[in-house]
N, C-alpha and C positions, 0 to 999 in steps of 0.2 A: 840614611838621612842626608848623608853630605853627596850621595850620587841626586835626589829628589832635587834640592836647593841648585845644583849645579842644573839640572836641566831647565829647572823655570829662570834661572839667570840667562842664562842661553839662549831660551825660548824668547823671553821679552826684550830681550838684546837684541831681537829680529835675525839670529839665521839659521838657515833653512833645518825643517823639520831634521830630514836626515839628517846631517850633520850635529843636529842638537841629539839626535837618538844615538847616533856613534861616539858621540863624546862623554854622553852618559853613561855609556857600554865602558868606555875605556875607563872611565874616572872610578866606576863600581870596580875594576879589576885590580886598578891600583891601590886602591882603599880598603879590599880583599883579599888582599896576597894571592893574588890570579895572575901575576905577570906572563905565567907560563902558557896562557892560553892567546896569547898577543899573534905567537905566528899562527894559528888557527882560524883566525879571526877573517882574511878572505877566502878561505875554506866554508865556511860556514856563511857568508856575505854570498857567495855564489850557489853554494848548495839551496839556498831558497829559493833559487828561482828555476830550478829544475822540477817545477810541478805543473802537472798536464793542465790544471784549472786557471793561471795564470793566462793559458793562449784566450780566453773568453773575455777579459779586459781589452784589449785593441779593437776586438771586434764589435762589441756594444759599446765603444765608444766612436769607430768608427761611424758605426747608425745613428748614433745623436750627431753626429758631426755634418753628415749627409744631410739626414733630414733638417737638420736645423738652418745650413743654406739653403735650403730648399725647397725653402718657405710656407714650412710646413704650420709653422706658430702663426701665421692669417689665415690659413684654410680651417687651421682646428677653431679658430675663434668666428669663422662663417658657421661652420656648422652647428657649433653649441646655439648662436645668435636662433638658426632655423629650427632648434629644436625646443629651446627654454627664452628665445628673446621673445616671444609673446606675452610670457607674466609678468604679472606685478613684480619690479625688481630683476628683469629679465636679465641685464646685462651683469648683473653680481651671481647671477645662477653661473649663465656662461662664461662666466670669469673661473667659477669655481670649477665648470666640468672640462672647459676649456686645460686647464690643470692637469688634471684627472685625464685626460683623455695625450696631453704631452706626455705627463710622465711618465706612461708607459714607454716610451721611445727615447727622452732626454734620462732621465735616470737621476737628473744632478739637482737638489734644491738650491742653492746658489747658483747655479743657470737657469734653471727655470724661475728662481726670481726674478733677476736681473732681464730677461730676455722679457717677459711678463708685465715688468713694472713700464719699461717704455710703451708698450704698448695697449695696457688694459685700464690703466692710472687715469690718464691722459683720456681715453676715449670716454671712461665711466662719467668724470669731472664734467664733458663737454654733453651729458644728456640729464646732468643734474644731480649725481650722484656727490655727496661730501668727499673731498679729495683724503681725508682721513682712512674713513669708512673705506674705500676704495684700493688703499695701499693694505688697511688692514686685511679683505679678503685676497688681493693677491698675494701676501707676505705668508698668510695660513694656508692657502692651498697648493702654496710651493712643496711645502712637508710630504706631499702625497710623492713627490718624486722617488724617495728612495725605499714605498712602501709598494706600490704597485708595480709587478714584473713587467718587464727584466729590469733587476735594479742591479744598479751597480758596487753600492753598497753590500746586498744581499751575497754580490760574488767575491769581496774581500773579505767579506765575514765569513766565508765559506771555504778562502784560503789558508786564514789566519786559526779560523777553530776547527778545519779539519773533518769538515762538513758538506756533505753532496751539495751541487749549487742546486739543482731540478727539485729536490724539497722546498727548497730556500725560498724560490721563483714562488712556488705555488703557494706557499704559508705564507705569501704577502695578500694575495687576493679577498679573502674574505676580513680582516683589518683594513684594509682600504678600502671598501666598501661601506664597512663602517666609519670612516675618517669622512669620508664624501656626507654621509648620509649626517653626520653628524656637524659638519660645516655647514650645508643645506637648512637644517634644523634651526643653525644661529643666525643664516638670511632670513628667514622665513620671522623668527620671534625677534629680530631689529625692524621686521619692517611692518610687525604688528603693536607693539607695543614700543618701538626708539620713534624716530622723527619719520619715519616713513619712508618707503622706496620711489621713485619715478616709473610711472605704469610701462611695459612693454608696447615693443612696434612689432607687428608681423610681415613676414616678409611675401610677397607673389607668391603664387604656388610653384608658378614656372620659373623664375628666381631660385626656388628652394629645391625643388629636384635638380636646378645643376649645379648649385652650392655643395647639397646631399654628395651626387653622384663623385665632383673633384675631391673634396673634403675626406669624404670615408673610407677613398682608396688607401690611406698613408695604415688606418687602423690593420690592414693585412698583416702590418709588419707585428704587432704583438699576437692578434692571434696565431700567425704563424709560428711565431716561439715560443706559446704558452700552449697551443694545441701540439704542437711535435713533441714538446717534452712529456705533457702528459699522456699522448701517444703511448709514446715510448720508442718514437720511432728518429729521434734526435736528443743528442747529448747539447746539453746548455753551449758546449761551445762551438758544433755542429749547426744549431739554430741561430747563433751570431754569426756563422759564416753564412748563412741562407738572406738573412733576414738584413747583411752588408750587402747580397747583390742586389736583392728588392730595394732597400733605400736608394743604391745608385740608378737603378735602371728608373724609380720613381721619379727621383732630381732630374736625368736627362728627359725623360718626358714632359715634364714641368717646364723644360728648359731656363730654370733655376741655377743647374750646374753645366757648367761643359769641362770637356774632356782635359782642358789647359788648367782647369782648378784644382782637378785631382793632386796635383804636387804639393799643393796647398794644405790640403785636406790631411793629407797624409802623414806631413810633416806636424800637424796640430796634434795628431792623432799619437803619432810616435812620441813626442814631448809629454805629454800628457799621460802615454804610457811607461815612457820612463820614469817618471816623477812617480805614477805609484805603485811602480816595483822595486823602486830603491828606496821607497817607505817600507814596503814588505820586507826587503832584506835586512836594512837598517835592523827594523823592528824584532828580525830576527836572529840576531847578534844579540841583543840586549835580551831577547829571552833566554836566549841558549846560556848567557851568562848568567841571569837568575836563575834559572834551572839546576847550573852546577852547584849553586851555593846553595842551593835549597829553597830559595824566597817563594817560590808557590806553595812548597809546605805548610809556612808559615802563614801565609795570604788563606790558604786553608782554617789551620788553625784559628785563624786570629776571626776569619768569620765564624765558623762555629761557635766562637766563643760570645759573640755576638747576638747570633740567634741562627737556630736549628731548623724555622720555619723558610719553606722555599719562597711564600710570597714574600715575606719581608726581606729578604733576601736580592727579591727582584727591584723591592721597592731602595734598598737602599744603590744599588745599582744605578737604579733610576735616576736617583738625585747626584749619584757622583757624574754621570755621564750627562747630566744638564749641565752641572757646572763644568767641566772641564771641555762642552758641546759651545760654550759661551767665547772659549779662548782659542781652541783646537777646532781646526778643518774634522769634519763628519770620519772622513777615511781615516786619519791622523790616530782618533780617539780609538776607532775598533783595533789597527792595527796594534798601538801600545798597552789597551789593555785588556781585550778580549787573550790571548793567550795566558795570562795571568789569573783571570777567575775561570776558565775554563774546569782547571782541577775542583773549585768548589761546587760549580756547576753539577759536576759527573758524583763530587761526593754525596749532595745534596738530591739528587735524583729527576734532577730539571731536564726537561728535554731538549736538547742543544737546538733544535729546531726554535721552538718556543724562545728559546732566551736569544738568539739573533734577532728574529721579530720584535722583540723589546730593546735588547740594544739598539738597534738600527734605529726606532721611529726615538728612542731617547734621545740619541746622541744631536739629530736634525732639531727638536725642541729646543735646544740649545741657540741656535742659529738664531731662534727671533724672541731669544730670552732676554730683557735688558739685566745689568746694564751696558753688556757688550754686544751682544745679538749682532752677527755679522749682515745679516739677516733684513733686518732692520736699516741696518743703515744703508743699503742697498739701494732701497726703496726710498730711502730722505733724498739719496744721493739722486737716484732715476728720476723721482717726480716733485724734488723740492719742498715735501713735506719735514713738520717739526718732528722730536721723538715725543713729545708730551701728546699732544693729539694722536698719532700715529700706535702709540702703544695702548693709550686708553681707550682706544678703538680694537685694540689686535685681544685686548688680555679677556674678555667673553670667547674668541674664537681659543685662543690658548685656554682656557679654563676645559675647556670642551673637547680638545685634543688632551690635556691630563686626564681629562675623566677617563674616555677613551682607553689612553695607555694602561692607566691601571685596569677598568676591563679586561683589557687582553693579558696582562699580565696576571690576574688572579682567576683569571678560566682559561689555561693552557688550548683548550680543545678549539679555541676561534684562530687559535693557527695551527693546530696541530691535524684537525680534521681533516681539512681537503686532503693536504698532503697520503694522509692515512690512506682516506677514499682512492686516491688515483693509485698509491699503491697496495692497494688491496686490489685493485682492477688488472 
């Protein structure tokens, strides 16, 4: 209890995650008569990051980094406009696959918000679209980032639980599909039965084949790492190194990037991957210390004693990793506490596949959950919208993502399927 309290003091004191993980590590050892484990402690800080799954974070984040100068977030918003800007409501469709069609490359729903809201907010507003309304679907179809391969989510939860990433990748695809289809569903019944959409514009035909043609080069980079892995003829972190030199070669064609940015690129790239390897680490001290005292045992025990059922199980999950999705960055959340319910996971007969897929999209619902929703304010902040309007606009699309989550989580097989198929192949 006294290591719990210490870490939200910490946390809300503002510093740095790591640092509030390490000091909770230390405070539990003191408070346990564990002093003896003090010089082990960068023994164990460095032994985490001797894992071959790790090299695949630089490099998928390298490809968001790339493609993201490289102006990738206009061309994907040309071509959705060419493909759904014709309907009723055109420009909220391509808002939504616009999304859908990033995340597969950006991976981050906090940057795919933030990157999304200057640009889709702003454009929707100016064809008539409620500036509410507008923030609400790009604030929902950010969520899709950490559910559609390659995510990057999907490869810390694959570090931290001890779980192939190449399942991971493909157990997001058919939940994303439905996450789209189910966003779609809530444009389609706002613009039938709420205040109505602004009709679509089409675009020239010969406009739209060279939109098409620039636009749906960048899509090579996910099929290329969703079809190699299901192959089987590339390892998830083999397909980041492929799919870094497609991004770059992409950029310089574009001439988006040149050669004198790369130092740039690199350095964002390296910062960003030390930051969540020294969560990893962190986070791995602080297990290793629960571990020795026994505390997953108990975390065992104390759910079973709870309920023996694996869905409600997943449901309660759900709700702690909302809330603590509301306060904690997305990575933050699996890292501290996916090693922890992992034992009840495996007691309870859950397929670690499966309950990633549910962590993962839980923890990002968090993001645009009021009343901290980082998520959310994101979007106030990008397009100067209220949170009163802004969320009473967002909580149909959020209703419709819970529905969603619970779906997946009480029929295993809508993530567990593909995955099965490609390895039964």
């Amino acid at each position: 209890m006294i290591t719990l309290v210490v870490f939200f003091i910490l946390l809300f004191a503002g510093l740095p995650i790591v640092g509030t993980i390490l000091a909770s590590a230390i405070v539990f050892m003191a408070t346990s008569d564990l002093a003896v484990l003090y010089d082990s402690i960068p023994i164990q800080f460095y032994g985490a990051l001797e894992i071959n799954s790790l090299l695949a974070i630089p490099l998928f984040l390298l490809v968001g980094e790339i493609m993201n100068k490289a102006g990738l977030t206009q061309r994907l918003i040309a071509v959705a406009e060419v493909l759904v800007g014709g309907l009723k409501g055109g420009l909220a469709y391509a808002n939504l696959f616009t999304n859908a069609m990033a995340a597969s490359i950006l991976g981050s729903a906090v940057a795919q918000i933030g990157v999304m809201s200057k640009v889709m907010i702003p454009a929707m507003e100016r064809k008539g679209y409620d500036r509410a309304f507008s923030g609400a679907v790009t604030v929902s179809a950010g969520l899709l980032g950490p559910i559609i391969p390659p995510s990057m989510l999907m490869i810390i939860y694959g570090v931290v639980a001890v779980q192939p990433i190449a399942p991971l990748f493909i157990a997001g695809i058919v939940p994303g599909i439905l996450l789209v289809s189910a966003l779609a569903l809530v444009i389609f019944l706002y613009g039938v039965f709420g205040p109505g959409l602004p009709s679509g514009t089409r675009t020239g035909r010969s406009a739209s084949f060279k939109v098409l043609l620039e636009g749906l080069v960048p899509a090579v980079i996910p099929v290329v790492v969703i079809g190699g892995i299901m192959a089987g003829v590339m390892t998830p972190t083999e397909s980041g190194a492929v799919a870094s030199i497609i991004a770059l070669a992409l950029g310089l064609v574009y001439r988006e990037i040149h050669v004198r940015d790369l130092g740039r690129i690199l350095l964002e790239v390296g910062t960003n991957t030390a930051t969540i390897t020294g969560l990893i680490a962190a986070a791995s001290v602080l297990s290793w210390v629960l571990a020795f005292q026994g505390v997953p045992d108990m975390v065992v025990e104390y759910m079973k004693g709870l309920t023996d059922s694996p869905f409600i199980f997943l449901l309660l999950v759900i709700a702690m990793m909302l809330v603590l999705g509301m306060f904690l960055e997305s990575i933050s959340v699996l890292i501290v506490v996916v090693p922890l319910l992992m034992p009840v996971v495996s007691s309870l007969g859950i397929d670690p596949i499966h309950f990633g897929v549910v962590c993962t999209l839980a923890t990002v619902i968090g993001l645009v959950t009021p009343p901290v929703g980082p998520g959310l304010y994101i979007a106030i902040v990008q397009a100067d919208i209220r949170m009163g309007p802004l969320f009473r606009a967002t909580a149909p699309f959020l209703a419709i993502v819970m529905l969603v989550m619970i779906l997946i989580a009480a029929v295993p097989e809508i993530s567990t399927w593909l995955p099965a198929l490609t390895a039964g192949n």
